[in-house]
Structures are given as structure tokens and as C-alpha cells.
N, C-alpha and C positions, 0 to 999 in steps of 0.2 A: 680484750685479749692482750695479756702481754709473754713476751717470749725472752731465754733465755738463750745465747748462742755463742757457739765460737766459730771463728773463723780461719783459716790459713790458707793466705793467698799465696805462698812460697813456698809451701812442702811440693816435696816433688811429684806427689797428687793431692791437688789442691785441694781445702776437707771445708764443708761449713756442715755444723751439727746443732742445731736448733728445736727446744722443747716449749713449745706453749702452754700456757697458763690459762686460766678463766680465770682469774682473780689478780689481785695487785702481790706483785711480789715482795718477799720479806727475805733478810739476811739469809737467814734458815733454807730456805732455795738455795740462792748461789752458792751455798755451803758446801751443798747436798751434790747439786749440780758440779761445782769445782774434783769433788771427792771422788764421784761418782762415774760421770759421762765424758771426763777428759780422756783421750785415750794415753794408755800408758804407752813410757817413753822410757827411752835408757840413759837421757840427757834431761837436765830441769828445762823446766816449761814456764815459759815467763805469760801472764796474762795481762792482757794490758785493758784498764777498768777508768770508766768514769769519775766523776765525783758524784755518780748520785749518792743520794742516802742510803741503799742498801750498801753498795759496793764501802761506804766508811765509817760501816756502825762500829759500835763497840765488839757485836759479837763477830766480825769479820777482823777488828782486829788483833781481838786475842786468839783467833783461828791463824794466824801468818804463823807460828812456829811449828804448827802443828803441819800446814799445809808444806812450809819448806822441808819440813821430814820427806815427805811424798815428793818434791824436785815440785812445788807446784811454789811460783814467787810471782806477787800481785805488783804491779805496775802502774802508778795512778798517774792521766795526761793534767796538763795544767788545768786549772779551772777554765771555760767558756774557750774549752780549744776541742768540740766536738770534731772539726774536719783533720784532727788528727789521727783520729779514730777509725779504722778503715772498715771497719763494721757497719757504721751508722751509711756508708755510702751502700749496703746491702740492704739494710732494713727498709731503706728508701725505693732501691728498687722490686723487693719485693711488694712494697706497701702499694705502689705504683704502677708498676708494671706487668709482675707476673699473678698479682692477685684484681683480677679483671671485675669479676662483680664487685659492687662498693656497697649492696645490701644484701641481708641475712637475715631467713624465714626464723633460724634458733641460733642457739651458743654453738650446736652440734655442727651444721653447716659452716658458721664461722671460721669455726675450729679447722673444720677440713679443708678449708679454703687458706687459710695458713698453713697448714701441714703442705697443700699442696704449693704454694706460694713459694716456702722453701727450699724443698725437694726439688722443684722447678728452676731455681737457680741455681743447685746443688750441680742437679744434670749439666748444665751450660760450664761448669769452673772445667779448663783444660789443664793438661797435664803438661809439664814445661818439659822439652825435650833437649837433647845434651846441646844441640843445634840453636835454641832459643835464646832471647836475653835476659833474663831475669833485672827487676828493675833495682838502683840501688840501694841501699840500707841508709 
């Protein structure tokens, strides 16, 4: 099972939107997924992307002019600096924590156990109040 997701720990309701896969993901995903399931904003939207192989095919890179038209601009961390990443510290706690069984009778089960694994950290993100400290940039 692999999933694709965003995350915003700093909006002023914090969002994480996460779609699983049963298959290995291909460029053609995140395309689709960048295109598609980001939500629309009136300011560009910066995404900030690993170096795997999907995130620095060819067809994601002739996709950057395309995507900067739509306010959508890709961000890539240095190579082997995943704790930069502040997604990977969610994936973790999903993988970990909020998804409690560690085996699956089908794919279907699976599935729904990342669906809910997500949604479940989803629930937990709070909403930063004018009183809060927002951490710094």
C-alpha cells in the first residue's frame, strides 16, 4: 500500500489529505494528485518533495510550467535530509501508531485501515488560535 499526501501543519486549520494506492506509484499519480486534490488557493502553493524517482522524472519535470500556471511550485529537500520533511514524521505516526492491527485478512482491509489510519491523525491536527505560538519558519 502506498499513499500519496499533503500536509499543512500551519494553516490556520491544519489540513493533511492523503489517497492510497494498492500499487507502486508512477509520476502520472503525483501529476494527477498535484492537479487535482490540492486545494485551491488565491496565493501559489509551494510543495515541498523528496528526491524520490517519481517526484524527479522527466515527466514531472516538463510538468513545472505547466503546474506554475495553476500557483502550484515544487520544492525539492536536499538529498538524504528526510527529517526535513515534516510529512515523513506523520507517515510514521500513522504507520505506528494510529494503524494498530500490523496484519490484513485482503488488500480491502488494508486499505481501510489506512484510510482510517489517516483520517485518524487528521481528527487529532488543532486549529492554532490567535492566543497560540505558531512555531518559527
Amino acid at each position: 500500500m502506498n499513499a500519496l499526501a499533503t500536509y499543512e501543519p500551519f494553516a490556520p486549520s491544519p489540513r493533511l489529505d492523503a489517497v492510497p494506492f494498492e500499487r507502486t506509484l508512477t509520476s502520472d499519480d503525483l501529476l494527477a494528485y498535484l492537479r487535482e486534490r490540492l486545494p485551491a488557493a488565491e496565493v501559489p502553493r509551494v510543495v515541498v518533495l523528496d528526491n524520490a524517482g517519481i517526484h524527479t522524472s522527466k515527466a514531472v519535470r516538463s510538468a513545472r510550467p505547466g503546474l506554475a500556471k495553476l500557483g502550484v511550485f515544487l520544492y525539492y529537500l536536499p538529498p538524504y535530509s528526510p527529517e526535513l520533511n515534516r510529512i515523513e514524521a506523520v507517515f510514521k505516526q500513522v504507520k505506528h501508531h494510529e494503524i494498530t492491527t500490523r496484519s490484513h485478512a485482503s488488500r480491502a482491509e488494508l486499505r481501510a485501515a489506512v484510510e482510517s489510519g489517516f483520517a485518524s491523525f487528521s481528527r487529532k491536527l488543532s486549529t492554532k488560535g490567535e492566543d497560540q505560538p505558531r512555531l518559527a519558519a
